[in-house]
N, C-alpha and C positions, 0 to 999 in steps of 0.2 A: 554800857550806856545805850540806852535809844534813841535810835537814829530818826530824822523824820522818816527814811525810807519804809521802815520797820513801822510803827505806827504812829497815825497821824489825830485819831481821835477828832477830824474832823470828817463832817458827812463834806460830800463834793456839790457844789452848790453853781458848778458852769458846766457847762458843753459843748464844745466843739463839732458841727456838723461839715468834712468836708466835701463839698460838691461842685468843683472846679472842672472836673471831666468833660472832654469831649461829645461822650454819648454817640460814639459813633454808630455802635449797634442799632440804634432809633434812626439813625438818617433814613428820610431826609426831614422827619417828623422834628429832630432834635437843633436843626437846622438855626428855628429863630424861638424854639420854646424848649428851657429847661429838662431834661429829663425828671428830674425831680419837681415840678412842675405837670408831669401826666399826670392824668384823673383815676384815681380808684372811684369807680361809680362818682361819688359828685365832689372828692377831696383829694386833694394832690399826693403825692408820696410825704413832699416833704411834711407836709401837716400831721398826718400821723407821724412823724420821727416826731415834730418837735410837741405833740399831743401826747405822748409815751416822753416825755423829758419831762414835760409840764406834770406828768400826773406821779410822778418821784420826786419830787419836790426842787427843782432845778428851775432855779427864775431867770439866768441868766444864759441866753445861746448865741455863739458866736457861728457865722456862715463862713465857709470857706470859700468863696468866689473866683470866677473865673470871667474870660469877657464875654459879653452877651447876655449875661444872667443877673441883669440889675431887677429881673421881674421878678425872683424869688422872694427880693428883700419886699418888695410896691405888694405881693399876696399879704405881709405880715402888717402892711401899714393903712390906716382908714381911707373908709371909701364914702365921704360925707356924700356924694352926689347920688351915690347905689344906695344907701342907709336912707338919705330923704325920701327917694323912691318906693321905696319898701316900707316906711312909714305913709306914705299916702295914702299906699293899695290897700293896707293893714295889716300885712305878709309878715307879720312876727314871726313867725319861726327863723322865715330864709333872715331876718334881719337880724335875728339873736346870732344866726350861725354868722353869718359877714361878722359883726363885733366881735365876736369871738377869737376871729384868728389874731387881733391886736393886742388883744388880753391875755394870752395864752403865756408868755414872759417875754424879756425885756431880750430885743433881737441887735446883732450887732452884726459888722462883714468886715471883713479880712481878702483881699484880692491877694490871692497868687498869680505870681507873672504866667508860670505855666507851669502844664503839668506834671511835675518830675518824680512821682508817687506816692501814697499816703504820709510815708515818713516825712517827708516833704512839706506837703499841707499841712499836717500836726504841727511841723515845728515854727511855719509862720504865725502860730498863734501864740507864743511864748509869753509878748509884750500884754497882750489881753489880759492871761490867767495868772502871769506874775508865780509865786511860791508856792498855790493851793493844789491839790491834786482837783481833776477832772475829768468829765467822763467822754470820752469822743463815739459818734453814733452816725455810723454808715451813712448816707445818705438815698442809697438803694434799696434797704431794707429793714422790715419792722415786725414787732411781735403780735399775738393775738391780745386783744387790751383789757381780757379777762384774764391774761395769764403772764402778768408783767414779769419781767425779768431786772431793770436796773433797780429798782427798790431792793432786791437783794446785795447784787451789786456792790451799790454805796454802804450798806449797812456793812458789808465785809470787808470794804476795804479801809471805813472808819476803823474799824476790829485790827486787823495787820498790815493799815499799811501799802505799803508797795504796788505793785500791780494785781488787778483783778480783773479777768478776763470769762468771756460765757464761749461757753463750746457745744457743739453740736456734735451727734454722731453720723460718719456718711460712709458711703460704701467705697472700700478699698479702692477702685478703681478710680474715686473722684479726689481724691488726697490731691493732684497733682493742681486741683483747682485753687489750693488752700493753705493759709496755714495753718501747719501740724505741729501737735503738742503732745510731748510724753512727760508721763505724771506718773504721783504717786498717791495710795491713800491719803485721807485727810480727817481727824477727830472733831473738824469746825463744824459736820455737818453735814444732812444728806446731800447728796449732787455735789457737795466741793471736794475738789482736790488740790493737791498742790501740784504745780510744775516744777519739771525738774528739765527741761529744753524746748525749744521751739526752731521748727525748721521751713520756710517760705517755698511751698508749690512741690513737694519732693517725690518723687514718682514714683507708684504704688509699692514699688520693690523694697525703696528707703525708708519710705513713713515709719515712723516710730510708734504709731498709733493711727485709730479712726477718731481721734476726734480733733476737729477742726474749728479753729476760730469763727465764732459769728463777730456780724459786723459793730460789737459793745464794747467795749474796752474803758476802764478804769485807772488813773494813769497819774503817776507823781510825779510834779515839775522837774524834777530830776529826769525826766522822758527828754529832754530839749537837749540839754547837752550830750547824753548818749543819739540824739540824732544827729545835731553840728557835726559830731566824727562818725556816722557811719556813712560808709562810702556807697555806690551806688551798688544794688545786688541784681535780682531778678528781673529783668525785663530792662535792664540798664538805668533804672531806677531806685531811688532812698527807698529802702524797705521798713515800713515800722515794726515788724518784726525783726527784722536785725536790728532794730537798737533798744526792742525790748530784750532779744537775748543776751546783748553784751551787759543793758542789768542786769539782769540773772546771774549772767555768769561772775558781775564782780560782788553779789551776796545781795540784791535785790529779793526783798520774798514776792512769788510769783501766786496767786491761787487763781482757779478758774471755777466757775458751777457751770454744770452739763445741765443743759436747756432742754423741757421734756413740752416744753408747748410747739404750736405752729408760730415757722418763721415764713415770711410773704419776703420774696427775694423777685424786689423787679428790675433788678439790673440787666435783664436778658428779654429780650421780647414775650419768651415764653412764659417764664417767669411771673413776667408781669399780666399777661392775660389771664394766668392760674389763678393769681391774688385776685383781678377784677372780678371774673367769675367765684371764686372763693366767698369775697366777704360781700355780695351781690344776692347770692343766697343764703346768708347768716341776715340779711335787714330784715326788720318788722313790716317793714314800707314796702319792700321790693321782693323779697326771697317767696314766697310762696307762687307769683303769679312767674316771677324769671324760673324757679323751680320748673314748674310745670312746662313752660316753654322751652327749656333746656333740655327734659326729658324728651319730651315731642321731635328738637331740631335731631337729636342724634342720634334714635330709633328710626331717624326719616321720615316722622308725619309731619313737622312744621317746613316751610320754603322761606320763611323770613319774617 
């Protein structure tokens, strides 16, 4: 018999963003403004996460919240006073892009008390997504938006089901940042494999493998009750990798595709200035004259 876990034959149609974190790494920037909330050039993080959900066809995103960060939700909601304004001057473009962010899909929030770790915040969303599977999307980081990655995704795990997760490849030495996945081939297709374990932060000695979870995950309601009983792991915190592997382990089919575009990871200071400069010179608008400027500041001809 087929199980839902097995296949679901439906596409995932919600999203889970959570970004309840402290962001301490930003202090004291992170202070009274979201981390997910920084500007890439002139758009927040979070607008590309929920920009790459909107354009896989995901109408519905749930925020996972923390205190301080009711301004995530006020970025997604009308700004009739800014829109009159910008209909005055004639400033259409800036006023397409403001309307924009309300139109993008239908947003929703979810307060966790605090932050006791991803597995944590996933599983306060349970009541939200109810029986469907769903797809949950880092809030730190995103893909290049020529080169999407969940339209694959959803398409796979409408196919078998169970869990569907994207992986990247990294250097031995950084395993210990991440979680690691040992697999097996896979007939479904290029880039997928199957999982065959997962193990949270393992240090380069133990890693099973170089490839490491990005921050995508595809995931069957059945993800809530293997979190209710996983107990606290790495960092004294709910791992949602522990309670993806205890599905695994009880006959959940696990598949992952290996991500061959650019990921923009601005969870870390650095990080994030990489991606700001990154997608700064890919604009039509801005790349050619920042180009040049950039060249100039780190040969030493430009001072500012």
């Amino acid at each position: 018999m087929t199980t839902e876990a097995q296949a679901s034959g439906r596409r995932a149609v919600k999203a889970v963003i959570p970004a309840a974190g402290l962001a301490t790494r930003f202090l004291p920037a992170t202070k009274a403004v979201p981390k997910e909330l920084l500007p890439v050039v002139d758009r927040p993080v979070l607008q590309y996460i929920v920009e790459e959900a909107a354009a896989a066809g995901i109408t519905d995103v749930l925020l996972i919240t923390g205190r301080g960060k009711t301004s995530m939700v006020d970025h997604f909601d009308r700004r009739p006073d800014v829109e009159a304004r910008l209909e005055e001057k004639g400033d259409y473009e800036r006023l397409a892009a403001v309307r924009r962010t309300s139109e993008l899909a239908d947003i929703y929030t979810c307060r966790q008390g605090e932050p006791l770790g991803l597995g944590h915040a996933v599983g306060v969303a349970a009541s939200h997504i109810g029986d469907n599977a769903f797809a949950v999307l880092l809030g730190d980081e995103f893909v290049e938006e020529d080169k999407p990655l969940l339209p694959a995704m959803l398409d796979l795990q409408a196919r078998t089901g169970g869990i569907v997760l994207a992986f990247m490849e990294v250097k031995p030495e950084e395993t210990s940042r991440y979680g690691i996945a040992s697999v097996r081939p896979s007939d479904l297709g290029e880039d997928i494999v199957e999982v065959t374990g997962l193990v949270e932060k393992p240090p380069p000695a133990e890693a099973p493998s170089n490839l490491a979870v990005l921050g995508r995950y595809i995931l069957p309601a059945t993800i809530f009750e293997a979190i209710n009983n996983t107990k606290p792991g790495s960092g004294g915190e709910i791992q949602l990798t522990d309670a993806m592997a205890a599905l695994l382990d009880s006959g959940t089919p696990v598949h992952g595709i290996v991500y061959r575009g650019h990921r923009y990871d601005t969870g870390m200071p650095l990080g994030y200035l990489q991606a700001v400069v990154q997608i700064a010179v890919q604009r039509a608008d801005l790349g050619e004259e920042f180009r040049s400027w950039l060249t100039e500041f780190v040969t030493g001809g430009a001072k500012g």
